[in-house]
C-alpha positions as a LaTeX table, in Angstrom:
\begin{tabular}{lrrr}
\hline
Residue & $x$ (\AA) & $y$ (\AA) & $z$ (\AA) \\
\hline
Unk1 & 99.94 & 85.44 & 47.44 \\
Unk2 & 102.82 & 85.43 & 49.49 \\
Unk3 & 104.44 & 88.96 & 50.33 \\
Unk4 & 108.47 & 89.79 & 50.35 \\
Unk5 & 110.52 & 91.62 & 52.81 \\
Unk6 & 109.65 & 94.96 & 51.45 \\
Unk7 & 105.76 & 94.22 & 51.94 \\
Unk8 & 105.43 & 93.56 & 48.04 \\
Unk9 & 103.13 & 90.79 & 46.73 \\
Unk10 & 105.53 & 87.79 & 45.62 \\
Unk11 & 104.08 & 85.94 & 42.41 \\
Unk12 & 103.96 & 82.32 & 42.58 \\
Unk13 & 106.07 & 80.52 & 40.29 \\
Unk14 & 105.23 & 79.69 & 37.22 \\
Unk15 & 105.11 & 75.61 & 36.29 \\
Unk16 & 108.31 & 75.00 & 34.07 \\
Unk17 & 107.71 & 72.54 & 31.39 \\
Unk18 & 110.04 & 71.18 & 28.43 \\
Unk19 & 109.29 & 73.93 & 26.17 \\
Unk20 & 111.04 & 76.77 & 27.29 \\
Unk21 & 109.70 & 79.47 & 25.00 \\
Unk22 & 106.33 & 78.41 & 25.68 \\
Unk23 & 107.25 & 78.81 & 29.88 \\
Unk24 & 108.59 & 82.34 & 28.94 \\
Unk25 & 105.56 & 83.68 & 26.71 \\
Unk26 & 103.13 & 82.34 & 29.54 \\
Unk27 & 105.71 & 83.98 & 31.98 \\
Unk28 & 105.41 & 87.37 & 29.71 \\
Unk29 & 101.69 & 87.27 & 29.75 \\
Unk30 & 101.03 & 87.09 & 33.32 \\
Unk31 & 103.21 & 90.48 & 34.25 \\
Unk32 & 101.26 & 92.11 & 31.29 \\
Unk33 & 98.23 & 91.49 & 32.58 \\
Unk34 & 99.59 & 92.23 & 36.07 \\
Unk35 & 100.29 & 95.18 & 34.43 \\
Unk36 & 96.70 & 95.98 & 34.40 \\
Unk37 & 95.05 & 98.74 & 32.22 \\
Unk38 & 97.90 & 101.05 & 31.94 \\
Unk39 & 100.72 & 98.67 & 30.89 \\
Unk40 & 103.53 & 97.70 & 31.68 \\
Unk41 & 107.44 & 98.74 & 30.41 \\
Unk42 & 109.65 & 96.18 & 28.89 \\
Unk43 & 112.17 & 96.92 & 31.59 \\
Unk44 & 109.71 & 96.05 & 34.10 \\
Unk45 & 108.57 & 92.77 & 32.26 \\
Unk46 & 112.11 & 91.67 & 32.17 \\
Unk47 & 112.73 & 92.49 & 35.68 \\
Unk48 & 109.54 & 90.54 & 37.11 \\
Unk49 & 110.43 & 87.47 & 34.48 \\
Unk50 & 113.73 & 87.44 & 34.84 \\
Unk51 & 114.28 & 87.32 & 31.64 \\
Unk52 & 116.85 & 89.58 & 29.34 \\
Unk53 & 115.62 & 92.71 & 28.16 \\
Unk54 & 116.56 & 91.52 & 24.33 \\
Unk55 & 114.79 & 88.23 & 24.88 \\
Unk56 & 111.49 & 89.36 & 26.42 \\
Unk57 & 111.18 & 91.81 & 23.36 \\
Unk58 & 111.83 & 88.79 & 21.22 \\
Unk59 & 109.01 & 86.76 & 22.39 \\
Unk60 & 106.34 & 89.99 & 23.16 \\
Unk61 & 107.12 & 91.25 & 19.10 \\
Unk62 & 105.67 & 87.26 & 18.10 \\
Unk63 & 102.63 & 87.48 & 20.94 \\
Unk64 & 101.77 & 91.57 & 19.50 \\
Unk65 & 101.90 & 90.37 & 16.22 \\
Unk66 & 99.57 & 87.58 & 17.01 \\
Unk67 & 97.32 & 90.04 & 18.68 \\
Unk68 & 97.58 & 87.91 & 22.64 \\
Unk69 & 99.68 & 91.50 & 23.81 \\
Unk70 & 99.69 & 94.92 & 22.18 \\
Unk71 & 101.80 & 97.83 & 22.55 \\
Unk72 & 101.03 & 101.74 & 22.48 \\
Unk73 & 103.61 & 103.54 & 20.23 \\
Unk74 & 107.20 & 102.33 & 19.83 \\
Unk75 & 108.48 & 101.42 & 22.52 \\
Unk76 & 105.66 & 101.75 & 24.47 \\
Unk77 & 104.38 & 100.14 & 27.45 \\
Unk78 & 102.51 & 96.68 & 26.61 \\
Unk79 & 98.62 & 95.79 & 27.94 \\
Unk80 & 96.59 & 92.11 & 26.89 \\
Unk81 & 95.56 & 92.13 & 23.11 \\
Unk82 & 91.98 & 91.87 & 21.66 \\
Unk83 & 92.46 & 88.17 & 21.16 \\
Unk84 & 92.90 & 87.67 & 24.65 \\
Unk85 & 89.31 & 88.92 & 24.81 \\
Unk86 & 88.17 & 86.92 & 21.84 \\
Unk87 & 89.21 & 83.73 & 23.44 \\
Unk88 & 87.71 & 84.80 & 26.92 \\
Unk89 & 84.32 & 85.34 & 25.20 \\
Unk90 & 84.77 & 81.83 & 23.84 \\
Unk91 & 85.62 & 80.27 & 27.24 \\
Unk92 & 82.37 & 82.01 & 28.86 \\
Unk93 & 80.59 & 80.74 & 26.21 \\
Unk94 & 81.65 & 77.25 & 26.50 \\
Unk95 & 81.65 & 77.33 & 30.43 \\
Unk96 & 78.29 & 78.24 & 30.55 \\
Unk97 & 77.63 & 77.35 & 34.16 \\
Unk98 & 74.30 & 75.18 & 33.87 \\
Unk99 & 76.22 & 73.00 & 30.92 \\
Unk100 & 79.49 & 72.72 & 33.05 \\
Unk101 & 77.15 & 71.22 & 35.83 \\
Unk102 & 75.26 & 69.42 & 34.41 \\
Unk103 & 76.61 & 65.99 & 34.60 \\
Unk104 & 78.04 & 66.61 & 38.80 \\
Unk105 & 74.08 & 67.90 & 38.96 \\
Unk106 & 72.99 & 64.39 & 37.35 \\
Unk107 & 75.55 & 62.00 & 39.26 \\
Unk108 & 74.16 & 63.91 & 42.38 \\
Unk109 & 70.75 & 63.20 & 42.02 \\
Unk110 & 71.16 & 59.41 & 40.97 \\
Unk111 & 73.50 & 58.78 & 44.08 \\
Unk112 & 70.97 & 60.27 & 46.57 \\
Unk113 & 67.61 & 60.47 & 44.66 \\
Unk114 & 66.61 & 63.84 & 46.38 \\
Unk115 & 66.29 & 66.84 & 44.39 \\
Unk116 & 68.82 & 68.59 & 42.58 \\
Unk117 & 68.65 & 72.74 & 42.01 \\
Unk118 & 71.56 & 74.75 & 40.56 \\
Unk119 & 70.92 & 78.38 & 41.72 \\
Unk120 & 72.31 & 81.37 & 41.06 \\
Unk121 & 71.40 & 85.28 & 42.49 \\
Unk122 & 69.40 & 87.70 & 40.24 \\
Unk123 & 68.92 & 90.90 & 42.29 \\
Unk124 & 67.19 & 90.01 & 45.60 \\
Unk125 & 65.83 & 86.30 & 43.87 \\
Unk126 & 66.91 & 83.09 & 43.75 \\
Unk127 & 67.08 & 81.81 & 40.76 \\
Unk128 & 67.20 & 78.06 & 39.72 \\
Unk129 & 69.39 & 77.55 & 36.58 \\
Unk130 & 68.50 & 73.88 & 36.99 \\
Unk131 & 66.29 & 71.35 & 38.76 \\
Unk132 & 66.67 & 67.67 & 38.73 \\
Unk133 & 63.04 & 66.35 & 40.68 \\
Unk134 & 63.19 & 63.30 & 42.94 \\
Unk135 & 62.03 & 59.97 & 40.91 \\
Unk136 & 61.32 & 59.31 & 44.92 \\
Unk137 & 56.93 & 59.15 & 45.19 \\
Unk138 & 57.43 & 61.59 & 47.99 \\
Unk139 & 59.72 & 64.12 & 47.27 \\
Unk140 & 60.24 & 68.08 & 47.08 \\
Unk141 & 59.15 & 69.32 & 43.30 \\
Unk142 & 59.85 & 73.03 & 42.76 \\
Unk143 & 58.73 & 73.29 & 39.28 \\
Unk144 & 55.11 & 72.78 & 40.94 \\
Unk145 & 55.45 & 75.03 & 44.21 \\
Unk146 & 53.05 & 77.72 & 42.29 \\
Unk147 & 52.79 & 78.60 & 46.11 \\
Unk148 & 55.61 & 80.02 & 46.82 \\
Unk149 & 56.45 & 83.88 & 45.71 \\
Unk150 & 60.48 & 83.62 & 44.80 \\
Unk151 & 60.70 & 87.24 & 44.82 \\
Unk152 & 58.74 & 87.97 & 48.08 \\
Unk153 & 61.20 & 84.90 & 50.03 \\
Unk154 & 64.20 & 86.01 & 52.16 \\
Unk155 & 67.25 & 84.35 & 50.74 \\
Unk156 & 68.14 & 83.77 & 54.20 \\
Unk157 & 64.70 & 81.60 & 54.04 \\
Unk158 & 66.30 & 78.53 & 52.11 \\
Unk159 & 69.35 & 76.63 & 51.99 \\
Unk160 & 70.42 & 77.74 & 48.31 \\
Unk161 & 70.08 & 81.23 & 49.76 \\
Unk162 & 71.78 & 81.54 & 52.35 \\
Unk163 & 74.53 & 79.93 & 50.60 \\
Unk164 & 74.64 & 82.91 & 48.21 \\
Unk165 & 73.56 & 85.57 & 51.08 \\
Unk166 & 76.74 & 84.76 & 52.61 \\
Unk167 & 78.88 & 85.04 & 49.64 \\
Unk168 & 78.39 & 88.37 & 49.96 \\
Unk169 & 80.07 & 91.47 & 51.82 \\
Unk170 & 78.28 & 91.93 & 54.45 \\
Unk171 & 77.72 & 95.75 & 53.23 \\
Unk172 & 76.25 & 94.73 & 50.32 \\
Unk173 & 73.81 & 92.02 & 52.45 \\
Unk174 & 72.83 & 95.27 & 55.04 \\
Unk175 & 71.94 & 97.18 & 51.65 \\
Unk176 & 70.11 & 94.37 & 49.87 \\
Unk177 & 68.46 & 93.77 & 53.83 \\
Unk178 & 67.08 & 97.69 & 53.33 \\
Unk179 & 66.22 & 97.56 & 49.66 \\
Unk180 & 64.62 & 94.31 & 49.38 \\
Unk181 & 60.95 & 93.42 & 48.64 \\
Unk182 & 61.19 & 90.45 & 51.26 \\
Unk183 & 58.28 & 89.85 & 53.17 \\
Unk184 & 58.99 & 88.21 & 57.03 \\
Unk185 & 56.85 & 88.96 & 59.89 \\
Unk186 & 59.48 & 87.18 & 61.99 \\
Unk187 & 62.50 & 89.19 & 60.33 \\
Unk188 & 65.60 & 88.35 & 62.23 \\
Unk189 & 68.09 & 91.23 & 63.92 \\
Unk190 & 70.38 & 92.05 & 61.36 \\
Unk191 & 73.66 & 91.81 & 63.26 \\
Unk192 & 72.13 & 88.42 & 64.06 \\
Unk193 & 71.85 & 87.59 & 60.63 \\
Unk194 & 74.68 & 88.66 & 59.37 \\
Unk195 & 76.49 & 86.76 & 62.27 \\
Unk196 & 74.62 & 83.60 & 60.78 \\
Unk197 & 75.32 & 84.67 & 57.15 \\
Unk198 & 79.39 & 84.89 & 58.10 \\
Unk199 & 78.74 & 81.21 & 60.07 \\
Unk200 & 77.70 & 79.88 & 56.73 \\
Unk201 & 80.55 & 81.22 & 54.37 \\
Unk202 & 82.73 & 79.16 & 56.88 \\
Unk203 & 81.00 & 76.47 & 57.52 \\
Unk204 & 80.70 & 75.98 & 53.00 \\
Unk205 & 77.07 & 74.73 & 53.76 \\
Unk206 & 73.76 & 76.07 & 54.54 \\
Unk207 & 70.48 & 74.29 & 56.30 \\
Unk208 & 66.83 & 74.69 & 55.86 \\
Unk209 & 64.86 & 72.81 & 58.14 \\
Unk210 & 61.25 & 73.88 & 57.15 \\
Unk211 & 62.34 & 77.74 & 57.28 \\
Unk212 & 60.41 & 78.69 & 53.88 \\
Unk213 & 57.91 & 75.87 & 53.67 \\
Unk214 & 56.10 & 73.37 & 55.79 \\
Unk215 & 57.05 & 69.58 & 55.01 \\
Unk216 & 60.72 & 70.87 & 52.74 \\
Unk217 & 64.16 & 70.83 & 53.89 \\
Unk218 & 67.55 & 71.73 & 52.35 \\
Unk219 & 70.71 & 71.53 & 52.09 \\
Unk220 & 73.40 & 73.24 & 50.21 \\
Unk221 & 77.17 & 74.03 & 49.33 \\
Unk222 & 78.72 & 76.79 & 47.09 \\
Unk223 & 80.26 & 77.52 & 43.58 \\
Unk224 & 83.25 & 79.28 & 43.52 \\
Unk225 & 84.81 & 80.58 & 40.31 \\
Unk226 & 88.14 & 81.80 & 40.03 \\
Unk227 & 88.19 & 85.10 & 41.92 \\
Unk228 & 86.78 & 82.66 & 45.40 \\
Unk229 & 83.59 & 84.62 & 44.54 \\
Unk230 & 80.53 & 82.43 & 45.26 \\
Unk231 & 78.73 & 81.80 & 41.48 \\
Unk232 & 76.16 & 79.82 & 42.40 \\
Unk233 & 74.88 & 77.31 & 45.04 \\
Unk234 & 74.33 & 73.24 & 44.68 \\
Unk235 & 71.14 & 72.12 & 46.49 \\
Unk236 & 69.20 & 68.93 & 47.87 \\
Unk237 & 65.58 & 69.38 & 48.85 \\
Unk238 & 63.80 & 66.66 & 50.54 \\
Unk239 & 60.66 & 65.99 & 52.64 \\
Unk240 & 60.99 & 66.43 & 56.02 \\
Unk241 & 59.43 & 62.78 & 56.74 \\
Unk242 & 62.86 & 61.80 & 55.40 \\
Unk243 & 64.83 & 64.14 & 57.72 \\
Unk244 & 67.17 & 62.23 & 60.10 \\
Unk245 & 70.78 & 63.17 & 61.77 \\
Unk246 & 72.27 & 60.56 & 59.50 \\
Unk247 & 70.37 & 61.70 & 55.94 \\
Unk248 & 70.76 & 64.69 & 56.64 \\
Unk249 & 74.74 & 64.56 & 57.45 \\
Unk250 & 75.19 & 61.84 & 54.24 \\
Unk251 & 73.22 & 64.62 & 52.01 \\
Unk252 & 75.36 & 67.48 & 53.28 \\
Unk253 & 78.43 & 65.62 & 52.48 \\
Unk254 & 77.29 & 64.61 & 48.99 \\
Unk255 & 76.27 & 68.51 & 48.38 \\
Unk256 & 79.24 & 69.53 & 49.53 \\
Unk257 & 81.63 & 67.76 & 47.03 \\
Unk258 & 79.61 & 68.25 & 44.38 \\
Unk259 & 79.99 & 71.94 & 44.79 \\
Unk260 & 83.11 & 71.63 & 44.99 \\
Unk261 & 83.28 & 69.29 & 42.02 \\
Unk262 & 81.42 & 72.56 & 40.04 \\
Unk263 & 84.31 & 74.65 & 41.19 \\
Unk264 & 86.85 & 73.07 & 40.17 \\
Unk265 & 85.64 & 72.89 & 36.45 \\
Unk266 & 85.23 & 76.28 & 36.94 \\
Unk267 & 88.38 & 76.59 & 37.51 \\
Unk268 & 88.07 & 77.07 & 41.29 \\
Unk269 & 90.30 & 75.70 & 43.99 \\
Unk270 & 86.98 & 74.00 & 45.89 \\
Unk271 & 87.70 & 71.28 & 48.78 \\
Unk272 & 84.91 & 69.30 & 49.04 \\
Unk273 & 85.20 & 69.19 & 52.79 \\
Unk274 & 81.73 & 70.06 & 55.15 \\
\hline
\end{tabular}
């Protein structure tokens, strides 16, 4: 967000359509949520709308009595109503991450045949939401790596991890480094790592080359909702027989826009570039 002359955050504007009243109410219902949990005047509403005190009390009397705004008292200051809550439950509920994906999961794993994992983080884990398995004879199959402890693996161990390692603050990766039931003989320095880690979140992909298991390799790109927070991570695992400068590079670019594919429906602003 762009900042005025007087070091004040400057709103972007809002699209103007045909329907003026519409433009106005949508208008209206950004400032009061910028107004945040206190509310926010009708003076101040008109002033950051631009609209006329008269007509921005107009159009917030039809959104309180709809329940999208309400208002503390007469004349009081105005905060988001209950149905603006109602219909956010609804939108979680139908953007339920692993249904959003699913058909950028699919398309992925029928353009490059590797395996496809949707992960997200649960504590210290990894956590695959989803897992599309290589119809390839050779190929990487999670769902039958009884091997491998989830909970005892350093994120910073596989491609999907790092990915959401690094979406992180880096205070909150130095206190998940301390608390964490990891188990690494070969732990890295942690200014090291989290020099890596902040590599990563620019880069928008992570690598593993055999890092957690003999034979597997990785590759992966992240989800970002909204806020730019990192959701979740897109991955391709694949046999390291198949590992070559040019699969590997074609695989990172095909993770990459699918990612960003995710984030978009998520209403995201990704790029799709590695």
């Amino acid at each position: 967000m762009a900042e005025t002359g007087t070091g004040a955050p400057e709103r972007a504007p809002s699209p103007r359509t045909a329907i003026q009243a519409i433009d106005r109410a949508i208008a209206l219902l950004d400032g009061v949520a910028e107004g945040g949990p206190h509310g926010i005047s009708l003076g101040d509403l008109a002033e950051l709308t631009g609209l006329a005190p008269s007509t921005a009390r107009t159009i917030l009397s039809s959104l309180v009595a709809h329940g999208l705004v309400a208002q503390h008292g007469s004349g009081g200051r105005y905060l988001l109503g209950s149905r603006f809550f109602e219909i956010n439950r609804r939108f979680v509920m139908h953007a339920d991450l692993s249904s959003v994906a699913a058909p950028v999961l699919r398309d992925l794993w029928e353009r490059t045949s590797e395996t496809v994992h949707l992960a997200v983080l649960q504590g210290t884990r990894r956590v695959d939401l989803a897992v599309l398995v290589s119809p390839q004879l050779l190929r990487v199959d999670p769902t039958s790596a009884g091997h491998l402890d989830a909970s005892a693996s350093p994120l910073y161990k596989t491609a999907a991890g790092k990915v959401l390692f690094a979406g992180m603050s880096r205070s909150d990766r130095l206190a998940m480094l301390r608390t964490a039931a990891w188990r690494d003989d070969d732990a890295p320095d942690p200014d090291d790592l989290m020099t890596r880690m902040d590599a990563v979140e620019a880069a928008g992909y992570a690598t593993n080359l055999e890092e957690e298991a003999v034979g597997v390799c990785g590759v992966a790109a992240p989800v970002r909702d909204q806020s730019g927070r990192t959701a979740a991570a897109v991955c391709l695992g694949y046999p390291a027989v198949r590992h070559t400068v040019d699969h590997a590079s074609w695989l990172r670019a095909e993770v990459v826009a699918a990612a960003a594919q995710v984030s978009r429906l998520l209403g995201g602003t990704g790029t799709g570039a590695p």
